[in-house]
N, C-alpha and C positions, 0 to 999 in steps of 0.2 A: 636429444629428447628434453623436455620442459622439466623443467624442478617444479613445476606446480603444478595441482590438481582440482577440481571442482568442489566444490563439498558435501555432492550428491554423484551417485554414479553415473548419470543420467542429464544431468542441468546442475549449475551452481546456484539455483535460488534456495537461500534459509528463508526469504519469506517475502510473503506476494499479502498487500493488503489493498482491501476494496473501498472507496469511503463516499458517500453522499454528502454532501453539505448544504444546510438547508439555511433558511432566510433568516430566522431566528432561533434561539435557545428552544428547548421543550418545553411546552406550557405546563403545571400540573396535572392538566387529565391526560396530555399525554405522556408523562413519564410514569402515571399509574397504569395507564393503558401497556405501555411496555410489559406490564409486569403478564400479562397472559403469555408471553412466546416462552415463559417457564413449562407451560403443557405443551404450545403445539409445536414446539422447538425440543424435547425433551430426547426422543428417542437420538437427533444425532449431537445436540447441544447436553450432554446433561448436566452439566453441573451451572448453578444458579447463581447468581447473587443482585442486588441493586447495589446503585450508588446513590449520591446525594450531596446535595451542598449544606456547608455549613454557614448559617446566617445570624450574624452579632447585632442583637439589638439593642441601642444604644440610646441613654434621653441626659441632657444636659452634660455630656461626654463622659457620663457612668454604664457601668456594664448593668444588662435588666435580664436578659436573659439569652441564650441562644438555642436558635432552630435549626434540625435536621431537615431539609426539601428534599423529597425526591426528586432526580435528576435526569436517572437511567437505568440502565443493568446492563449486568456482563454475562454472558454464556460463553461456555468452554467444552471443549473433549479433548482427554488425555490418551496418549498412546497408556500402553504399560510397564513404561519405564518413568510413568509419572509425569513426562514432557507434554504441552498442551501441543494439539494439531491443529485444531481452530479456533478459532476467538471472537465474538460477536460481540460489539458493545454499540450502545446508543448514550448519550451523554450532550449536553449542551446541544450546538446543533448541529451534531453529525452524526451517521453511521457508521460503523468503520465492521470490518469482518476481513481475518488476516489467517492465512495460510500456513501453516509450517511445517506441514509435510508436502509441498510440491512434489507432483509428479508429471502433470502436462496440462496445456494450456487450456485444453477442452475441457477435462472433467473438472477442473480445478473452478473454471469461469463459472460452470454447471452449477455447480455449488453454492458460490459465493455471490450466484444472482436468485438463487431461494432465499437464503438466507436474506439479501438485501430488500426483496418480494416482499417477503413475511414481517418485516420491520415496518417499512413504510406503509403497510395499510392501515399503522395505528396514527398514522400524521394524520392533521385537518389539512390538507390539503386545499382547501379554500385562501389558510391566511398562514402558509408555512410554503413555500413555494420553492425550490431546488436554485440552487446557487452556481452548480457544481460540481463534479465529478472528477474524482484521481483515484490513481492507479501507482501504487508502490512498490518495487521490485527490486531486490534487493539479493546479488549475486556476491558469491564468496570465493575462495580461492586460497588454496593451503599449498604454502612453499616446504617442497620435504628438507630443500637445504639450510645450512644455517643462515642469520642475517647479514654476514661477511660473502655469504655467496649469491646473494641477491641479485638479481637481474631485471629491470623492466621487463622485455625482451619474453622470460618467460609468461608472462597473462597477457601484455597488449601490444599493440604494432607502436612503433617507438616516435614512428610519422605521424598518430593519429593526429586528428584536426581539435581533437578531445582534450587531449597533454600539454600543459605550460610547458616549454624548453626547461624550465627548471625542475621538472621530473625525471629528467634525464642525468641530471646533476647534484640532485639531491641523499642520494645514498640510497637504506633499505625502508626510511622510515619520512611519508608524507603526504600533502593532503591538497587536494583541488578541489575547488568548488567554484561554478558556473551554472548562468540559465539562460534561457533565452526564450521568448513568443514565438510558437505559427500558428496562421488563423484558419479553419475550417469551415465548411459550409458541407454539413451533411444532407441536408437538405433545405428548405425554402423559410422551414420553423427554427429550424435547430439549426443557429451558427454559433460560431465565438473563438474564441482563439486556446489554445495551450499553455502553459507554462512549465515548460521543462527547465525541472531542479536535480543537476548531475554532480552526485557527491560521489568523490575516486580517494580513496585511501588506504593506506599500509599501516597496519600495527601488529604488536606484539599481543597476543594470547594464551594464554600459559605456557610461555615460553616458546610459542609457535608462531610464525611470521606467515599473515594475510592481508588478503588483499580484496578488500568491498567496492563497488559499482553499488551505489546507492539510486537509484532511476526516483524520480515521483516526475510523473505530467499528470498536471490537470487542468481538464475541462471547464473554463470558464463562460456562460450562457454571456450572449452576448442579451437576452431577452432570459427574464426569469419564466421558469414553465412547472405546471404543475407535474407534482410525479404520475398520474395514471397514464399523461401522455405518452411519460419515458415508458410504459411495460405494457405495452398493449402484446398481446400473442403473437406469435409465427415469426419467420424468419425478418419481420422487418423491426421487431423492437429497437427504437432508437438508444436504449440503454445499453444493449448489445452492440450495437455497432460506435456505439461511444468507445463503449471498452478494449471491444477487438483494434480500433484506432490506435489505441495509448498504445496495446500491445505490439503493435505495428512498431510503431515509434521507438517503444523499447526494444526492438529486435534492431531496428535499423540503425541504432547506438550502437550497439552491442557490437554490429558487425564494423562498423567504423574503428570501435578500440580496439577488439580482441586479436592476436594473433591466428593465422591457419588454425594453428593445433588446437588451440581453444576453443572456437567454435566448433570444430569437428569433435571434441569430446562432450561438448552442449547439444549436438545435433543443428547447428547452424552453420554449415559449409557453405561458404560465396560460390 
């Protein structure tokens, strides 16, 4: 039986993030415009805040004064042990909206494509146009033995196509990092390629030895498109089927590194 375990009963994700990335920075009406999803974001975002940049302004290279820009804001919800569950920020030129109560991929996407709905109706969508799209995912894995008793063997298949031969020779403590492009054509408007970023690591946590699967792929437009394209209703939104893609992707990682045991305590059986 495996010396390691998931870090959820159910899945090893601590956190699943969603991110848009648009053409440029937020202009100031719309980083003011952000500030309304304080109301219609309230009941499951409640707690608020903005960001902003700081701007040094400078005349014959003496200090004159400096300004605070509005930038963004952050929205959040805490469990009751004070830990955040979700997280919504808009900032420069992205969205991002990250998970950390995972429970399944449905309700979780469900979520996390209101939340990304409700952000981008405050874009000019005329001269901010979508870049972009990734998908973060981010699996853990807790060794109950000590770091003397460490084993590859227990989280991944030791063959995988995934693992440098020197992971296997490396001890209880070490780090891989790899990417690679596939290109898609979702349909005739929407192509462009991938960029899968697969960060594999072991370290020590208060005095507890784990093990992260760090996944990011994202969505690179081979053609820039507005976002109303991306959200039109019903089962054919292209922003959905973006996502559900990445998800893909990261499933079929997953089943590449993980050993038997592992996926069947994740609910991914080959």
């Amino acid at each position: 039986m495996s010396k390691a375990t998931p870090v959820n009963p159910h899945n090893a994700i601590e956190a699943a993030t969603f991110a848009l990335v648009l053409e440029r920075s937020f202009n100031e009406r719309e980083a003011l415009n952000f500030l309304q999803l304080e109301h219609s974001l309230k009941q499951e975002l409640p707690s608020f805040s903005r960001t902003s940049d700081l701007l040094v302004k400078l005349e014959n290279d003496r200090f004159i004064e400096q300004i605070n820009k509005p930038s963004g804001v952050i929205l959040q919800r805490f469990n009751h042990h004070g830990k955040p569950e979700w997280i919504l920020k808009a900032n420069k030129n992205t969205i991002t909206t990250t998970c950390l109560s995972y429970s399944r991929w449905t309700s979780v996407w469900k979520q996390a494509r209101e939340f990304l709905e409700a952000s981008s109706r405050i874009i000019d969508h005329e001269s901010n146009r979508l870049v972009a799209v990734a998908l973060q995912l981010v699996d853990r894995f807790v060794h109950s033995d000590g770091v003397e008793n460490y084993r590859l063997s227990d989280v991944f298949r030791p063959d995988s196509k995934f693992l440098p031969l020197q992971t296997s020779q490396a001890g209880a403590l070490w780090h891989a990092y790899q990417g690679w492009f596939e290109e898609f054509h979702l349909n005739p408007e929407i192509h462009g390629k991938c960029l899968n970023v697969l960060n594999l690591s072991t370290a020590l946590k208060n005095n507890q030895l784990m093990t992260t699967i760090d996944h990011t792929i994202q969505f690179e437009f081979a053609e820039l498109t507005g976002l109303p394209n991306m959200m039109v209703d019903g089962e054919g939104n292209p922003l959905q089927k973006l996502f559900n893609l990445m998800h893909t992707l990261n499933q079929l990682a997953l089943k590449e590194l993980l050993n038997n045991e592992q996926l069947a305590a994740i609910g991914l059986e080959t």
